[in-house]
N, C-alpha and C positions, 0 to 999 in steps of 0.2 A: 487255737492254732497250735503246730507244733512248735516247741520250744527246745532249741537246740545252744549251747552254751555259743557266745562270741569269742573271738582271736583272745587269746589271753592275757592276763591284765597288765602285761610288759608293752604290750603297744598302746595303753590309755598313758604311759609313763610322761611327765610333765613335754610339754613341746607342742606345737599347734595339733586343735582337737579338731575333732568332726561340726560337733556343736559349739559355736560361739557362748562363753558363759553369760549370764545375761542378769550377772547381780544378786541371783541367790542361788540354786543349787548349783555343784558341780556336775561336768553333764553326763557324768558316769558313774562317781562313784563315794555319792553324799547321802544318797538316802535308801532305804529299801527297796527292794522291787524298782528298780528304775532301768537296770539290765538283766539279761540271763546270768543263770548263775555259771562261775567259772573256777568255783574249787576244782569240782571235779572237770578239766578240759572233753573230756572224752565223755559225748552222751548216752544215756541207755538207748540202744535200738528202737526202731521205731515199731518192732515186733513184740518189747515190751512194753511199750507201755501207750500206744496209739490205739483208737479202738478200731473193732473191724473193717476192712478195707474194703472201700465200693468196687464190684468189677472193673469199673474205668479205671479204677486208681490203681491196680496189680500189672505189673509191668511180665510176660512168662518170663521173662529173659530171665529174672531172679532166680526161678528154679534152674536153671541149666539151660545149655545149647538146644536141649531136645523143643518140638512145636509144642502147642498146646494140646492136650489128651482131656479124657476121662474125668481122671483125678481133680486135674489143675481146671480143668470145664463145671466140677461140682463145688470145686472152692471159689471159682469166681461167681457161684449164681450163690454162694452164702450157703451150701448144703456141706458144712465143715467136715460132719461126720461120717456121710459119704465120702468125702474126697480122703481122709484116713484111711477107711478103711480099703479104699482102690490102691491110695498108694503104698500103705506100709508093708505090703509084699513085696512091691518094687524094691521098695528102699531097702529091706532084708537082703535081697538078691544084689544089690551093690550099685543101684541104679540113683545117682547125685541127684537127679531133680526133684524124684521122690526122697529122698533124703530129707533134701532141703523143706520140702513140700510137708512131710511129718513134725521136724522140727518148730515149723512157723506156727503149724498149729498147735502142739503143745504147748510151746510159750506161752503164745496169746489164750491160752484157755479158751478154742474156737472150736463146741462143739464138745470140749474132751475135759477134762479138770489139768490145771496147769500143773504143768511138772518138766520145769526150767532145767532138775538135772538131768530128766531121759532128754530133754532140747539139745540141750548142751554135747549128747553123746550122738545124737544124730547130724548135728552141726560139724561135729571134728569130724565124723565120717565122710562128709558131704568135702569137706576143707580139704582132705586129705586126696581127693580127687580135684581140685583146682577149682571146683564152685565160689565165687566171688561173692557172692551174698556169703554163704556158707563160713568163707574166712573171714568175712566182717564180722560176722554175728560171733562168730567162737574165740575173735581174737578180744571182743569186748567182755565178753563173757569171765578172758584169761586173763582178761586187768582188773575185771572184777574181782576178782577171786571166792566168791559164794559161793559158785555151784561147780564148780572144776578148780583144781590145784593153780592157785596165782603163776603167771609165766610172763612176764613184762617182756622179756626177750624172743618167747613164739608169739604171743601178740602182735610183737613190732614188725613178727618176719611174715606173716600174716596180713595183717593192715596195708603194708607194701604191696603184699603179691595182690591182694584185692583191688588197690587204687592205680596202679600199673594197670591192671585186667580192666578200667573203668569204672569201678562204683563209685560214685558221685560223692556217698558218707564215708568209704574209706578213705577217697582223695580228701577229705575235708580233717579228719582224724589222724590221719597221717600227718598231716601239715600241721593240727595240733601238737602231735607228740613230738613232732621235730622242733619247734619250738619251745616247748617244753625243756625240752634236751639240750638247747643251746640257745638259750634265752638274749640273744642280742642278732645283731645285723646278721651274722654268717648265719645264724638260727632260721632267721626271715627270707633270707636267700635260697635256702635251700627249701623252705618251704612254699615258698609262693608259687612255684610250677602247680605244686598240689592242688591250690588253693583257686588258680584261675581255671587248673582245668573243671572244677566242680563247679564252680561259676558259670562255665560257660556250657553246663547242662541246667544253670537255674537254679542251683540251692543258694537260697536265700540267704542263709550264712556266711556263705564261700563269699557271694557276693558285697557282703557287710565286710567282710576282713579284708578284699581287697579294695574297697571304698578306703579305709584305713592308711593300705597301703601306697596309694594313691596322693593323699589326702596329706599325709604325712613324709613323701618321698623317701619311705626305706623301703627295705626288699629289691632291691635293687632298680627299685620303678623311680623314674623322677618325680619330682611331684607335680601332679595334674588336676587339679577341682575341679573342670573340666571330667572328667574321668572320673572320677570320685562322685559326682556329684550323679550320673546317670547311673551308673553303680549301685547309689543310695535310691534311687528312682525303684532299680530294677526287682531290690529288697523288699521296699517300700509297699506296691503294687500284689507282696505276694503276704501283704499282713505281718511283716514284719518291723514290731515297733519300735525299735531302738531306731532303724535306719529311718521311719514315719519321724519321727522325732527328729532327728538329724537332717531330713529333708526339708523338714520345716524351716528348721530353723537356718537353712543355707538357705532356701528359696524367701527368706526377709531381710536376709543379711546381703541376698545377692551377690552369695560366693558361688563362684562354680557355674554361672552362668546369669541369665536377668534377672531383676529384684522382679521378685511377682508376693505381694504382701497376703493378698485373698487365697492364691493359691497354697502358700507355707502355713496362714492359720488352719486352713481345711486340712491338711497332713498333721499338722500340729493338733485340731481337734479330732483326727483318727486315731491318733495313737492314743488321748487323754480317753477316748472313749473305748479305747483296748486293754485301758488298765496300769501303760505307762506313767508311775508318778512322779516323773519327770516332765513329763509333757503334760498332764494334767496343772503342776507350777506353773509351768510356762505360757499355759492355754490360760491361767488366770491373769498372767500381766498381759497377756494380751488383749484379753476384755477391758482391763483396768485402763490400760492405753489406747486403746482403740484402732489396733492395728491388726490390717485387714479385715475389719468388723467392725460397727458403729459402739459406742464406747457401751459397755453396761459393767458398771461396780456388783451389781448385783449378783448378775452369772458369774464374773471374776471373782467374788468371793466365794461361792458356791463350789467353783473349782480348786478351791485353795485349801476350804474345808476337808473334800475330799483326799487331796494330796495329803493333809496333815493328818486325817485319822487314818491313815497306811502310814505313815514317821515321819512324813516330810516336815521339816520345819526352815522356813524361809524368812528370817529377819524383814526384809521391806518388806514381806508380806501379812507378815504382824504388825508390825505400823501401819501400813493401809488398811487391820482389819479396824486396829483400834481408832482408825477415825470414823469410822461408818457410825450411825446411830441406831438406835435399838430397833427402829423397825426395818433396816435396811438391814440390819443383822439377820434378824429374825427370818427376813424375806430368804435369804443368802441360807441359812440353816434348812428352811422347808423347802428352797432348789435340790440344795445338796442332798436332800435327803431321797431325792429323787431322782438324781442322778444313779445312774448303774453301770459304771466301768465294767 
């Protein structure tokens, strides 16, 4: 799945979490791999580094106002080097979708050999005519600073004009660097507009940050669990495992709405089975316990194994391993070994 970094690490700051702690990991920010990463706030485009996009999944609108053509009709049936060579006359001539349309494909090396800095030059062209894909892509490009001269300042002014114009990952990046920028309550105020409106086209992200917001009552939102909690639903549903986690573990805690124990271990075991090693812990006490599942020490250690050879290390979970006896070990090691997060 795609992996886009979460709200940044000012809103895990101590005060009620998403995930109730449950005695060994923290639920954010104790072990490896247990969230996205959030050095960098701002993620590489989904042009760098997603692989090629099915027809159904190409939105035209990316390219520009113009309908669908030629060009944009040989890139969505996967004939890259056709749709190149139709568009990059257009795009000479000054035409934004084609623009954009050469750019995409350079990036991604679709058809053509990647070469991120003729991207880059076709992206500011395409920007500089108000293409909204176009200023997403060249304003990340311009924080990057790899392949175009660093510019945090056209960036920002970029990112804006893109999330203003609708794009769903400028709204979302935006709303990161605003925060970023002013790391406390007024930070979150002025970001959260961003942040719902990309939510409310369905990025899974946007949707996890304002769970957050919710969840926590800043941003100017009261606090609602209630809200938060279908929020994390909404995350949840799109393979998004921090919020699988997080829904879990409200739907046993029965915050935010009915205690349902069978349904929180089944999100709780989505997410340990998507590689969350947080949820993979937690999917072992719940074997161990036998909540919402009939009790097995056996998979619960098996899941525990797993968690611990990615770093996890969970004190009760070390004492529970050390009471098992050797063949219950043993059993627990040839699960785990066959388990495949």
């Amino acid at each position: 799945m795609r992996r886009w970094p979460v709200l940044l690490a000012l809103l895990m700051a101590p005060g009620p979490a998403l995930a109730a702690d449950d005695g060994g990991e923290a639920p954010h920010s104790a072990a490896p791999r247990m969230d996205r990463p959030i050095a960098n706030p701002l993620p590489q485009p989904a042009t760098m580094d997603a692989p090629p996009p099915s027809a159904e999944a190409v939105d035209p609108a990316r390219f520009g106002a113009r309908p669908a053509d030629a060009a944009y009709g040989a890139y969505q049936r996967g004939l890259y080097k056709t749709a190149y060579n139709l568009a990059i006359e257009r795009a000479k001539n000054g035409d934004p979708a084609a623009q954009v349309l050469v750019a995409e494909i350079l990036s991604r090396g679709l058809g053509m050999p990647v070469d991120q800095a003729e991207a880059a030059r076709w992206y500011a062209r395409a920007a500089e005519q108000g293409a909204p894909e176009a200023q997403f892509q060249y304003a990340l490009m311009l924080l990057d600073g790899r392949y175009v001269k660093k510019d945090e300042k056209g960036a920002y002014a970029l990112l804006q004009a893109a999330a203003e114009a609708g794009n769903p990952l400028a709204q979302f990046n935006f709303a990161q660097l605003l925060v970023g920028q002013d790391p406390g309550e007024a930070g979150f105020v002025r970001a959260v507009p961003y942040y719902e409106r990309a939510a409310a086209t369905g990025l899974a992200d946007a949707q996890y940050a304002m769970a957050q917001f919710y969840a926590n009552g800043i941003g100017g939102k009261k606090k609602d669990d209630g809200a938060a909690r279908r929020l994390l639903a909404q995350a949840a549903r799109q393979n998004y495992d921090t919020a699988q986690l997080d829904l879990g573990q409200w739907m046993i805690d029965g915050r935010g709405g009915p205690r349902d124990l069978k349904g929180g271990f089944a999100w709780m075991k989505r997410a340990a089975e998507g590689g969350n090693v947080a949820a993979q812990n937690r999917l072992a006490k719940l074997y161990m316990g036998g909540i919402g599942i009939e009790p097995d020490i056996v998979t619960g250690a098996a899941w525990y194994i797993v968690a611990r050879r990615a770093g996890l290390i969970d004190q009760q979970m070390e004492d529970f391993m050390r009471g098992l006896d050797e063949g219950q070990t043993r059993q627990a090691l040839q699960k785990a070994n066959r388990l495949k997060p």
